[in-house]
C-alpha positions as a Markdown table, in Angstrom:
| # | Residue | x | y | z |
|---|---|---|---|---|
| 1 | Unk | 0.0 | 0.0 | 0.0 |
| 2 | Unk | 1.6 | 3.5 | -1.2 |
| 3 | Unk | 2.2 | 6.1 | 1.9 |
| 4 | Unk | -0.2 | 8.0 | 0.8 |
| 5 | Unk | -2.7 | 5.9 | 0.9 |
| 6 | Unk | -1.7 | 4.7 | 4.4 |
| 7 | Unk | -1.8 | 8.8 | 5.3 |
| 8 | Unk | -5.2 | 9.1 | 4.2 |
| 9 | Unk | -6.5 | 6.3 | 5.7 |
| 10 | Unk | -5.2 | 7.0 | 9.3 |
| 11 | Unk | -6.0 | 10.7 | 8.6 |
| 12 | Unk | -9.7 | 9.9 | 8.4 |
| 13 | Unk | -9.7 | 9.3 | 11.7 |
| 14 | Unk | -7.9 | 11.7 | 13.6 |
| 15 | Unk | -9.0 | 14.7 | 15.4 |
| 16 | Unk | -7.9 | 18.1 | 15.0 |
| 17 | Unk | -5.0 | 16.7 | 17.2 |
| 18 | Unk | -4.0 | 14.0 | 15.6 |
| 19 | Unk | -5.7 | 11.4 | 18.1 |
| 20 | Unk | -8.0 | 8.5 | 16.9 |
| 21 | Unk | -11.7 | 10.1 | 17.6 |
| 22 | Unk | -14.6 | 7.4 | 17.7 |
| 23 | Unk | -17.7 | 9.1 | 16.1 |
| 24 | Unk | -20.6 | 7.5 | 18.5 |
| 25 | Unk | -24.3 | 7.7 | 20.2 |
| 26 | Unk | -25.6 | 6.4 | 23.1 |
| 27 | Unk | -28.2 | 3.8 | 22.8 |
| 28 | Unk | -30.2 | 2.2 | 25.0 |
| 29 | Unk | -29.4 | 4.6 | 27.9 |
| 30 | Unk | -25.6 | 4.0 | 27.2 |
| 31 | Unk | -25.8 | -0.2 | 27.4 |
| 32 | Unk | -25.0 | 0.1 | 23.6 |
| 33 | Unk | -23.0 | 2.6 | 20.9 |
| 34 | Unk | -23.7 | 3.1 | 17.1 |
| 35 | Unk | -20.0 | 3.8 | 16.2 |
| 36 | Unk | -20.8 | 6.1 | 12.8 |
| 37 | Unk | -17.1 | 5.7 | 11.7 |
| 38 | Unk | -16.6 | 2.0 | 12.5 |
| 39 | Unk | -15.2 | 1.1 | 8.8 |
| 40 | Unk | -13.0 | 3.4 | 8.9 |
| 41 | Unk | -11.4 | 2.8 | 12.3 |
| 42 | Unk | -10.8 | -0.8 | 11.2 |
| 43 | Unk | -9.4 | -0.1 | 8.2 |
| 44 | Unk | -6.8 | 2.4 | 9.9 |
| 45 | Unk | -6.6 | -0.3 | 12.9 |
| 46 | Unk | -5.4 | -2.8 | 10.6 |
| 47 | Unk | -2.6 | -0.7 | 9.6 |
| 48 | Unk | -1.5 | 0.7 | 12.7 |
| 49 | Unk | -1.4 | -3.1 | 14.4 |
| 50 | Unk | 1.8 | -4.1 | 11.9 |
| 51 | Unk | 3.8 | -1.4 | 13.2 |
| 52 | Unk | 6.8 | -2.1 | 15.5 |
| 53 | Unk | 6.2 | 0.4 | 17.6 |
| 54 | Unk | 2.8 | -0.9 | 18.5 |
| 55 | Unk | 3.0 | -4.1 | 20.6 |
| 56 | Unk | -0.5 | -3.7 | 22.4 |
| 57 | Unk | -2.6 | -7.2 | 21.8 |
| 58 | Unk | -5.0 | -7.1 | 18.7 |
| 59 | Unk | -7.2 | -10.1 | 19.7 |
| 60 | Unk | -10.0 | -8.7 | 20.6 |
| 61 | Unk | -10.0 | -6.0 | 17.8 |
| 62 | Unk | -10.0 | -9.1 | 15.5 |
| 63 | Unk | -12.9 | -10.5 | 17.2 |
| 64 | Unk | -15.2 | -7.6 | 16.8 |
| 65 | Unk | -13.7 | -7.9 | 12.7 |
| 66 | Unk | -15.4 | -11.2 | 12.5 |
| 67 | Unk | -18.4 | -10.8 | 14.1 |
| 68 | Unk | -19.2 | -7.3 | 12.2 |
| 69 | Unk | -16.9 | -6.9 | 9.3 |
| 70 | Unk | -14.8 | -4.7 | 8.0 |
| 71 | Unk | -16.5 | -2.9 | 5.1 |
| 72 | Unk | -19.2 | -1.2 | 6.2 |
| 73 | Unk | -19.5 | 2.5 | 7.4 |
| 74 | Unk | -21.4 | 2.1 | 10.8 |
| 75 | Unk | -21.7 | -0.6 | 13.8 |
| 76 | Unk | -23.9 | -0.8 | 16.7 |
| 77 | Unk | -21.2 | -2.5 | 19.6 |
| 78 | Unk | -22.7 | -3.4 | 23.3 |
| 79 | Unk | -21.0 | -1.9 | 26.3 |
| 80 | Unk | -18.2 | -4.6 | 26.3 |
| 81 | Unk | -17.5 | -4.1 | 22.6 |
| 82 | Unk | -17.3 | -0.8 | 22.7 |
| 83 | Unk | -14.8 | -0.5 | 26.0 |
| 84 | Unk | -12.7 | -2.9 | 24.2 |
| 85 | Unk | -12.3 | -1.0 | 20.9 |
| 86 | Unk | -12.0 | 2.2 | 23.1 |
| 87 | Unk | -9.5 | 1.1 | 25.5 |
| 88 | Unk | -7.2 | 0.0 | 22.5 |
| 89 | Unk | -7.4 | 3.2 | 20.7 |
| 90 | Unk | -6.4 | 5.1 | 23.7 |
| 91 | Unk | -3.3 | 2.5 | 24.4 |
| 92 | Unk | -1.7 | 3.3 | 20.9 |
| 93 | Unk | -2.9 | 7.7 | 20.6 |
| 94 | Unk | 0.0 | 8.7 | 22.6 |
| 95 | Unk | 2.0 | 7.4 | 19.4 |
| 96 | Unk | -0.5 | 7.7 | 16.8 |
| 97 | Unk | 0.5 | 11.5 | 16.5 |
| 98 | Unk | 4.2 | 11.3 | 15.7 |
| 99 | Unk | 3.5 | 8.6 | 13.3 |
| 100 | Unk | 1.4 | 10.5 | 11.1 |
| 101 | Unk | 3.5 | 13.3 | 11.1 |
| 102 | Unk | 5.8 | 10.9 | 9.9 |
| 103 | Unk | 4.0 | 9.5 | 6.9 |
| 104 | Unk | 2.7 | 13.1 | 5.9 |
| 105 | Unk | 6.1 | 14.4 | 5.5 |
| 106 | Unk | 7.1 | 12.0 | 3.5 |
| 107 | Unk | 3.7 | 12.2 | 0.6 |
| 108 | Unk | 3.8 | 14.4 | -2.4 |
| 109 | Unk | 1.3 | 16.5 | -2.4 |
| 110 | Unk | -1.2 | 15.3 | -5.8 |
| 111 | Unk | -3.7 | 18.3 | -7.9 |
| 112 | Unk | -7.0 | 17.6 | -6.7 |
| 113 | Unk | -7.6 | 16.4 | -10.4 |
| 114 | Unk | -5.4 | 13.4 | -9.8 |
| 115 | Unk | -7.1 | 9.7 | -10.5 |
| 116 | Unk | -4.7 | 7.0 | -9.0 |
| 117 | Unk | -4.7 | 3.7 | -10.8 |
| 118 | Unk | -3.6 | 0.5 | -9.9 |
| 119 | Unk | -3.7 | -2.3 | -12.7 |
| 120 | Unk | -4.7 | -5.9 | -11.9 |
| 121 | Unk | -2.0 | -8.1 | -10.2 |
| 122 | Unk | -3.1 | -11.0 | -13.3 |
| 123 | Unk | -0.9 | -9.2 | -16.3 |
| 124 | Unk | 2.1 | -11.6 | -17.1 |
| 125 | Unk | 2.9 | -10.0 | -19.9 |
| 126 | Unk | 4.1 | -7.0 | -22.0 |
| 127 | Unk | 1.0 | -8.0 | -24.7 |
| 128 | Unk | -1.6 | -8.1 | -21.4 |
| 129 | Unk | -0.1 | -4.5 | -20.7 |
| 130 | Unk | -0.6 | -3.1 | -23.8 |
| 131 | Unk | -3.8 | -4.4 | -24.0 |
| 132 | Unk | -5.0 | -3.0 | -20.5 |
| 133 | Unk | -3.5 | 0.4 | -20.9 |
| 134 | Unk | -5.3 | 0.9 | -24.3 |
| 135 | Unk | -8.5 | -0.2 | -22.8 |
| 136 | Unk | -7.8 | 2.5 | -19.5 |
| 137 | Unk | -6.8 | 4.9 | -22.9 |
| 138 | Unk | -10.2 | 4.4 | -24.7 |
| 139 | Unk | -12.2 | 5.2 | -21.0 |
| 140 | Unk | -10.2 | 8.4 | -20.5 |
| 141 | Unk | -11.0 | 9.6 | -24.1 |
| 142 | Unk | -14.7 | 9.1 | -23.3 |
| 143 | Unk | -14.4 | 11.2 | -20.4 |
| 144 | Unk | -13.4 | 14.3 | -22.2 |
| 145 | Unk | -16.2 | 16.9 | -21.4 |
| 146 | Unk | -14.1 | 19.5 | -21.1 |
| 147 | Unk | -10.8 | 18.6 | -21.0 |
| 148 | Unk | -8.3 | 15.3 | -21.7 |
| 149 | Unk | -6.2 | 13.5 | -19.2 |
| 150 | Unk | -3.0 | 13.6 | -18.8 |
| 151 | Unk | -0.5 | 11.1 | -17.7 |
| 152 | Unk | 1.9 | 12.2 | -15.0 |
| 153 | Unk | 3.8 | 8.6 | -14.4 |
| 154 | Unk | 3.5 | 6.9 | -11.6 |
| 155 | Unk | 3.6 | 7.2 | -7.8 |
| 156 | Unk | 6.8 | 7.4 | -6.0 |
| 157 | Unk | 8.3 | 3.8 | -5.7 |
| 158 | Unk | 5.2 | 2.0 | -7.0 |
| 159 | Unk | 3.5 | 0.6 | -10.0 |
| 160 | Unk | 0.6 | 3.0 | -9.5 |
| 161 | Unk | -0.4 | 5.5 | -13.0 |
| 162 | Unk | -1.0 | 8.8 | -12.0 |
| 163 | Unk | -3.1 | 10.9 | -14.4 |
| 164 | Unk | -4.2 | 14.6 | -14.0 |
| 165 | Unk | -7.8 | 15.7 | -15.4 |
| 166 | Unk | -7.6 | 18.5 | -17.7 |
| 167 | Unk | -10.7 | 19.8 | -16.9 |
| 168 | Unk | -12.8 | 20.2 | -14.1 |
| 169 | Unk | -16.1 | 18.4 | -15.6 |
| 170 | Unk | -13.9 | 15.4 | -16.9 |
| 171 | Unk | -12.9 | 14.9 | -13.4 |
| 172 | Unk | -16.1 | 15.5 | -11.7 |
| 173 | Unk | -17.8 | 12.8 | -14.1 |
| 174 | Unk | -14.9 | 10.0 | -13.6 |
| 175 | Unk | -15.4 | 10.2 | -10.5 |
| 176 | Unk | -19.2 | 10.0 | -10.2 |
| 177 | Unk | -18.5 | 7.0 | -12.6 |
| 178 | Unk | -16.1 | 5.5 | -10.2 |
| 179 | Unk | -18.8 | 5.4 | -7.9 |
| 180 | Unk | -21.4 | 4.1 | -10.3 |
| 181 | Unk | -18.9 | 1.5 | -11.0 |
| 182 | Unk | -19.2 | 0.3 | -7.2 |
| 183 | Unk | -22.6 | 0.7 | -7.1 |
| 184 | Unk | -23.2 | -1.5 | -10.1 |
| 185 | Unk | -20.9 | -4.5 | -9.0 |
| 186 | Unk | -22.2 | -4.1 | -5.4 |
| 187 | Unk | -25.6 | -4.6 | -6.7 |
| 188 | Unk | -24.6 | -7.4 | -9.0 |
| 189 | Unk | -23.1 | -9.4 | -6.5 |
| 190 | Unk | -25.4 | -8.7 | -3.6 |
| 191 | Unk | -28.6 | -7.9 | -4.4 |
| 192 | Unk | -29.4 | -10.3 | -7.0 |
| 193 | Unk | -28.4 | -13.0 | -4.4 |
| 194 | Unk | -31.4 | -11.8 | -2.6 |
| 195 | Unk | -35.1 | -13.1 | -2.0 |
| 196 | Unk | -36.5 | -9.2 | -3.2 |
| 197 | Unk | -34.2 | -9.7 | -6.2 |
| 198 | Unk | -36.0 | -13.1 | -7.6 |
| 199 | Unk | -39.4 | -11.6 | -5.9 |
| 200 | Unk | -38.9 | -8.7 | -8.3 |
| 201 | Unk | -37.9 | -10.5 | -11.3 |
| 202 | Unk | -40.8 | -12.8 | -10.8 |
| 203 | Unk | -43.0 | -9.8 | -10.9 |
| 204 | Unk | -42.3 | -9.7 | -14.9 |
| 205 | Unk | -43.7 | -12.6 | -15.4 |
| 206 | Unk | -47.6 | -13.2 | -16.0 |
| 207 | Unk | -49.3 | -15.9 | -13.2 |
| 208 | Unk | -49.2 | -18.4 | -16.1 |
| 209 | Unk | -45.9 | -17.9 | -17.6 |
| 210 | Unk | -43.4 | -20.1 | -16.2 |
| 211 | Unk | -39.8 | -19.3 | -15.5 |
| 212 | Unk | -37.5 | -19.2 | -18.8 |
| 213 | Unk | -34.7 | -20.5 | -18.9 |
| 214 | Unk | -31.5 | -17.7 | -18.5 |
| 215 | Unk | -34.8 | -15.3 | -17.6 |
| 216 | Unk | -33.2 | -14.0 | -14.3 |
| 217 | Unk | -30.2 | -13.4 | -15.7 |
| 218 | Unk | -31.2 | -11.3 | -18.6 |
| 219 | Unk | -33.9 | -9.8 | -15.9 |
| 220 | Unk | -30.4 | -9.1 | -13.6 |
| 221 | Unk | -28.4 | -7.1 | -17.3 |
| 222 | Unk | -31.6 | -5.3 | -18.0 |
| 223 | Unk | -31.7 | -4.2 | -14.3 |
| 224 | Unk | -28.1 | -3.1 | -14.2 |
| 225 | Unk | -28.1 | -1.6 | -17.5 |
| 226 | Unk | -30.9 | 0.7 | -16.9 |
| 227 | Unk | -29.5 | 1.3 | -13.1 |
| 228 | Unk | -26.6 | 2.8 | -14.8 |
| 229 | Unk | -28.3 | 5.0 | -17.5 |
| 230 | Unk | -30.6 | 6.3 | -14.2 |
| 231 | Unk | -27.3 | 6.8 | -12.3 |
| 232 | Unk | -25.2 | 8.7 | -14.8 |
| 233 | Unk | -28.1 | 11.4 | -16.6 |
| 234 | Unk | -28.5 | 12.2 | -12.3 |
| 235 | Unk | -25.5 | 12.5 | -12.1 |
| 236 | Unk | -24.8 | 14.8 | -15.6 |
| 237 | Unk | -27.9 | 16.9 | -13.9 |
| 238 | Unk | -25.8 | 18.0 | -11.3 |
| 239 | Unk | -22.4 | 17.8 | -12.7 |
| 240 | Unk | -23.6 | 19.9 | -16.3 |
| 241 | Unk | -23.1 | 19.4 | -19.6 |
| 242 | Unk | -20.8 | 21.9 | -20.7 |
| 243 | Unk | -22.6 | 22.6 | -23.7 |
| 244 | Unk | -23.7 | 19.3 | -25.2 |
| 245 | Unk | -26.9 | 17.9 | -24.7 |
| 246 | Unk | -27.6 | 16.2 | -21.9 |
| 247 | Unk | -29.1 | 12.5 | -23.9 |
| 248 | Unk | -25.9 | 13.1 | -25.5 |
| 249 | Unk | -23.1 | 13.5 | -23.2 |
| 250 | Unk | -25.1 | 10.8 | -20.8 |
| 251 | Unk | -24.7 | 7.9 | -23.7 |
| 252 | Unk | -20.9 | 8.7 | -23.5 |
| 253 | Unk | -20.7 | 8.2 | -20.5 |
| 254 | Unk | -22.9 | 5.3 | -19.9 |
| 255 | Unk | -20.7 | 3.7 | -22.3 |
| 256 | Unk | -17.5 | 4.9 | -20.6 |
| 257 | Unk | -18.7 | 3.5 | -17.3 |
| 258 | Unk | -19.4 | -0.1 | -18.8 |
| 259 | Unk | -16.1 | -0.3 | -19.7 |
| 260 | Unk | -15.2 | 1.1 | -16.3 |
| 261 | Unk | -17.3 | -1.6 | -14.7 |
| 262 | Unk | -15.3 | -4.6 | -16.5 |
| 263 | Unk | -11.6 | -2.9 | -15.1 |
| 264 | Unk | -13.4 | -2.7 | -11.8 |
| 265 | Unk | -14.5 | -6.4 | -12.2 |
| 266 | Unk | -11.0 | -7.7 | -13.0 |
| 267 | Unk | -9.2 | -6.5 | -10.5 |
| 268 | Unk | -8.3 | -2.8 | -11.5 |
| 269 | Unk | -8.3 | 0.0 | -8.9 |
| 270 | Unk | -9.3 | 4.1 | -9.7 |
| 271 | Unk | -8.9 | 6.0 | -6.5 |
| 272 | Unk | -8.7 | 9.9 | -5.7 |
| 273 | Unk | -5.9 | 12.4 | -5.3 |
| 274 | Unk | -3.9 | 12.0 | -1.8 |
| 275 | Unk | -5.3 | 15.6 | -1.7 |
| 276 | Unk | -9.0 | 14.9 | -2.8 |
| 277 | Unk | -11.4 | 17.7 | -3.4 |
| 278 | Unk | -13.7 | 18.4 | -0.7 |
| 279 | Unk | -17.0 | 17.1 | -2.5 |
| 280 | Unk | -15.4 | 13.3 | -2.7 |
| 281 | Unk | -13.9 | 10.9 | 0.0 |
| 282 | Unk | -13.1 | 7.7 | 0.4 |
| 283 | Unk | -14.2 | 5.5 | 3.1 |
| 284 | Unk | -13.9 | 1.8 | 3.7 |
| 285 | Unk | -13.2 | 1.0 | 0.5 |
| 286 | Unk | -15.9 | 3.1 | -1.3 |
| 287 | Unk | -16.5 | 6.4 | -2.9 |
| 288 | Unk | -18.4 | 8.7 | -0.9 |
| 289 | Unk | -19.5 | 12.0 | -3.4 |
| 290 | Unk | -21.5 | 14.8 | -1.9 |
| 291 | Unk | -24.3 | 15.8 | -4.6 |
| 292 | Unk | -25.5 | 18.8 | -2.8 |
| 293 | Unk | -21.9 | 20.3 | -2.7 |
| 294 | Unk | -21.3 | 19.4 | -5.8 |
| 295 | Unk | -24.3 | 21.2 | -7.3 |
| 296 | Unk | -23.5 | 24.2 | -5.8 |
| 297 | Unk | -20.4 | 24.2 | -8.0 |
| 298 | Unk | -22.5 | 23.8 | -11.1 |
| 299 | Unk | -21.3 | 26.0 | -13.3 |
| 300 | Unk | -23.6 | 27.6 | -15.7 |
| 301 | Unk | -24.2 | 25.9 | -18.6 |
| 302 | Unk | -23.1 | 27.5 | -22.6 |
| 303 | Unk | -26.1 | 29.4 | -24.0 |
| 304 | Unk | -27.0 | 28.9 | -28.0 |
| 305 | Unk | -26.7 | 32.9 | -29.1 |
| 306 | Unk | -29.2 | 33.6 | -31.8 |
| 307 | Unk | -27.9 | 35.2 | -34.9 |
| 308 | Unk | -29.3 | 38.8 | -35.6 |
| 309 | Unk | -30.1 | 40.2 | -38.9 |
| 310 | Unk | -28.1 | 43.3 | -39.4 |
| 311 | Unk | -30.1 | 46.4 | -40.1 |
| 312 | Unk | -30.2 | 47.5 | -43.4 |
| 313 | Unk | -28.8 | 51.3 | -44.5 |
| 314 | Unk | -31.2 | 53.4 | -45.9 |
| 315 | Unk | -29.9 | 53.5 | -49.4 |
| 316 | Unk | -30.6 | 49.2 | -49.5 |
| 317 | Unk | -34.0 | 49.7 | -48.2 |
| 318 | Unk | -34.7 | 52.4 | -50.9 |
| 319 | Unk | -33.5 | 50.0 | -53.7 |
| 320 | Unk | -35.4 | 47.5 | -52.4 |
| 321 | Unk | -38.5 | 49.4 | -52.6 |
| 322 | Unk | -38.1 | 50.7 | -56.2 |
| 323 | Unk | -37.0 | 46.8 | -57.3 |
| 324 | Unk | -40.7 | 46.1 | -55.8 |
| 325 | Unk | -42.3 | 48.4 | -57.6 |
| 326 | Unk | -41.2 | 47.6 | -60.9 |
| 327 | Unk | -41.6 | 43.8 | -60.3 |
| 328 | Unk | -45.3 | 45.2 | -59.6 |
C-alpha cells in the first residue's frame, strides 16, 4: 500500500490533534453505541497493528472484525464491545500522533484532479499490458467533457499510473463514474443473491408464464443496465453538460462507465488524489461523493446565441423598394 494511501487512511480518523476520535451515540441509555465511523477505524486499525512500535494485543479487535466486518460504514457495539475498541485506541494515541506526522512528510502533495490507478495483479505480460492500458486509454477519451487527461507517471516507488484531469467536468464525471462503477458491482453481487431480487424478477412474469430458462439473468443485465443510465443522466444533472446535450453527453458516458465496470471487475483499482477535493472521499473502501456540494459548484451551462439580422442602410431599403415596384 503506497504512503499516501496509508496517510489518508489513518488521517480519516484523527481529530484536530491528531488522536484516533470514535464518532458515537448512546443507545439504549448507554448499554449500547452506534460507532458512525466503525469502517473506517478498522481499516486504519489494521494498519496501525503491523507497526513495531505498537505491541499492544489485537485479539479482541480481530474479534469484533469477524463478528461485524470490516467494510461497512457504521456498527452498533454493546457496552463490552465498545470498552474494548475504546481502550485500544487510547493504548496506541500517545503514538499515533508522531506517526502521522511521519508518513505526511514523507507524501507528495497530488492536484485535486489526480485519478490514482492500480492495474490488476493478473498481467504476465508486455501483450496483457498493452492491452490493459489501451482499454484505461479508450475510458479516459470518453471522459473528455471539457478537457483530456494527462498522464503524470507513476507514484513514488510504486506501480501505480498517475493521471491529472484537464478539466474540471472530466474529473467530476470519472469520478461520479467511479462510484457508479461500485454501485453496479455491489448490486450485482449482492442484491441479485437476494429473496426481493427473484421476488422482483418474478413480478415480470404473468401468473401463467413459467420461468425461462436464462430469464433471471437477462432480468439481472436489464436491471443493471438501466441502473446505470438512471445513475449517470443524475448525475450529468448535477455535474452539467458543458454545452452538449444532456441524452448526448449521458450515452458517452454510460458507455464509458461499462467499460469502467469490466476494469473494476477484473481486479483494477481508480482512487482519488492523496489531496481529494472536498466534495469526494473515500471510506472503507468506497466512494463517498456529496451531490448537494457538488451542485453548488454547477457552473452555468453555454447558451445557444441567436444570430441577428443586421439592419439595413437606408440607401438598400430604398432600392429595395423601387426593385418592388417595378416587379409590380
Amino acid at each position: 500500500m503506497r504512503i499516501g494511501e496509508i496517510r489518508n487512511i489513518i488521517g480519516r480518523v484523527l481529530s484536530d490533534n491528531h488522536q484516533i476520535a470514535i464518532e458515537q451515540e448512546d443507545l439504549y441509555g448507554g448499554q449500547a453505541h452506534n460507532v458512525k465511523n466503525y469502517g473506517d477505524l478498522i481499516q486504519a486499525l489494521n494498519i496501525l497493528s503491523e507497526q513495531n512500535w505498537n505491541n499492544q494485543n489485537y485479539d479482541e479487535i480481530e474479534k469484533i472484525k469477524e463478528m461485524y466486518g470490516d467494510d461497512v460504514r457504521s456498527v452498533q457495539l454493546p457496552q463490552e464491545q465498545f470498552n474494548q475498541l475504546n481502550s485500544y485506541i487510547n493504548e496506541i494515541n500517545s503514538k499515533v500522533s508522531l506517526y502521522y506526522e511521519v508518513l505526511d512528510s514523507f507524501v507528495e502533495k497530488q492536484d485535486e484532479k489526480t485519478i490514482n490507478i492500480k492495474l490488476p495483479s493478473g498481467l504476465s505480460s508486455l501483450e496483457d499490458l498493452s492491452s490493459a492500458n489501451k482499454r484505461l486509454d479508450d475510458i479516459f477519451k470518453l471522459f473528455n467533457v471539457d478537457g483530456e487527461f494527462q498522464f503524470k507517471g507513476f507514484d513514488r516507488g510504486t506501480e501505480w499510473y498517475v493521471l491529472v484531469g484537464g478539466g474540471v467536468l472530466s474529473y467530476r464525471f470519472v469520478i461520479a463514474c467511479i462510484k457508479i462503477g461500485q454501485e453496479y458491482l455491489k448490486m450485482r453481487t449482492e442484491y441479485f443473491k437476494t429473496k426481493q431480487a427473484e421476488i422482483a424478477y418474478e413480478m415480470t412474469l404473468k401468473d401463467e408464464e413459467k420461468k425461462p430458462a436464462g430469464g433471471f439473468e437477462k432480468f439481472k443485465e436489464e436491471w443493471l443496465n438501466r441502473f446505470t443510465r438512471k445513475k449517470v443522466e443524475e448525475a450529468v444533472e448535477v455535474i452539467g453538460t458543458n454545452g452538449q446535450t444532456q441524452p448526448e453527453l449521458a450515452s458517452k458516458l454510460v458507455k464509458a462507465t461499462t467499460k469502467l465496470v469490466k476494469e473494476l471487475d477484473a481486479g483494477a483499482e481508480f482512487h482519488l488524489s492523496l489531496n481529494p477535493p472536498a466534495y469526494a472521499q473515500e471510506h472503507a473502501g468506497s466512494l463517498v461523493i456529496d451531490y448537494k456540494q457538488l451542485a453548488k459548484l454547477k457552473p452555468k451551462e453555454k447558451k445557444e446565441v441567436k444570430q441577428v439580422e443586421a439592419p439595413k442602410l437606408q440607401a438598400e431599403e430604398k432600392q429595395d423598394g423601387q426593385a418592388t415596384n417595378k416587379k409590380g
